[in-house]
N, C-alpha and C positions, 0 to 999 in steps of 0.2 A: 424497540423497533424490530419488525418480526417482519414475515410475508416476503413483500417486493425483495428489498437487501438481501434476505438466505438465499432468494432464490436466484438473482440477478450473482451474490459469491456463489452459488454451490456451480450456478453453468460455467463462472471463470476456472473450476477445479478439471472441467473438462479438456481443458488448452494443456498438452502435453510441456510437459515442466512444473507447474503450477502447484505448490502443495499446500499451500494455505491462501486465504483470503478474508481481511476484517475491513470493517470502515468504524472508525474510530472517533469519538467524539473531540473537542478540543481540551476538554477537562480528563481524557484519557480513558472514558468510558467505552466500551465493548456495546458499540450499538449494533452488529452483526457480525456473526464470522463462521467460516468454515473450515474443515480441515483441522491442521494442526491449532489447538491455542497461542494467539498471540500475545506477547509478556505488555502490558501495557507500558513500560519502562523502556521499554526498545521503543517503542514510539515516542515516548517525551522526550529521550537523549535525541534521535534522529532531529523532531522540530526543533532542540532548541542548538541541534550543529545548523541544520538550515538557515534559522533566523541566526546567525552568527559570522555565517557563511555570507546572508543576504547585506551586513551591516558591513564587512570588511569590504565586501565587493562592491559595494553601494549595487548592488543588483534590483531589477527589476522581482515580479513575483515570481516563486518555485515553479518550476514545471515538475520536476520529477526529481528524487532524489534516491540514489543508490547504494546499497553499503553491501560490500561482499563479505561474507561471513564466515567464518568456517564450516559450518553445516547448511551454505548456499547463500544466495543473494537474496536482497530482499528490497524491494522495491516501493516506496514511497511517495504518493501521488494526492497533492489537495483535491479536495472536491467538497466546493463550496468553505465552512469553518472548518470541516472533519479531513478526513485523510483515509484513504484508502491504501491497505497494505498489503501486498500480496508475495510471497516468500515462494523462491522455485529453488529449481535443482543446478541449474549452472549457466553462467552469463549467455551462451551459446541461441539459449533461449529468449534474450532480450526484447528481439524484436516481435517473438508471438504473443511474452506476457503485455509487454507497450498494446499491442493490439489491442488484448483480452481488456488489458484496464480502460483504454479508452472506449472498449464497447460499453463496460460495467459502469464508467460514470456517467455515460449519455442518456444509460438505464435508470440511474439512485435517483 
C-alpha cells in the first residue's frame, strides 16, 4: 500500500512533536510509514496489552492507547483491522498528535 497512506503519514510528520508515523497491518505488516522505522514488535506487545487490558476490564473497544517510552511516547490508535502509530517527543504534545491522528484516519 503506497500513494494515499505516505502521503496522508508524511503530512502527520508536519504537527510539531511528531517523529514517526506507520499504519500497521494486524498480522504486523508495515503497510506505510514515515519518519523513523517502526519495530513491528512494539506493535504486537502494545495489541496484545490492549486486548488484555480490554478482557480484565471487560471494556468496550480501544480508543487509543498510550505507552511512554524512554526515547518518547508513542501513541496507538485502531483504524479499522490495522492501527495507526505515531511516536512524538513528549506527552506535552498529546493533544496536537490526538488531532493529527484523528485527521490522518478520517483520510486512510
Amino acid at each position: 500500500m503506497t500513494g494515499i497512506p505516505n502521503q496522508v503519514l508524511s503530512n502527520m510528520l508536519d504537527t510539531p512533536g511528531i517523529r514517526f508515523a506507520a499504519l500497521m497491518s494486524p498480522s504486523g505488516a508495515v503497510l506505510a510509514e514515515e519518519g523513523i522505522p517502526v519495530n513491528p514488535e512494539l506493535v504486537h506487545s502494545a495489541r496484545s496489552i490492549a486486548s488484555s487490558l480490554q478482557q480484565a476490564l471487560q471494556a468496550g473497544d480501544l480508543q487509543d492507547l498510550l505507552l511512554e517510552l524512554s526515547n518518547g511516547p508513542v501513541l496507538f490508535t485502531p483504524q479499522g483491522e490495522n492501527t495507526l502509530v505515531a511516536g512524538f517527543d513528549e506527552v506535552n504534545n498529546l493533544g496536537r498528535v490526538r488531532f493529527a491522528v484523528k485527521r490522518a484516519i478520517n483520510r486512510l
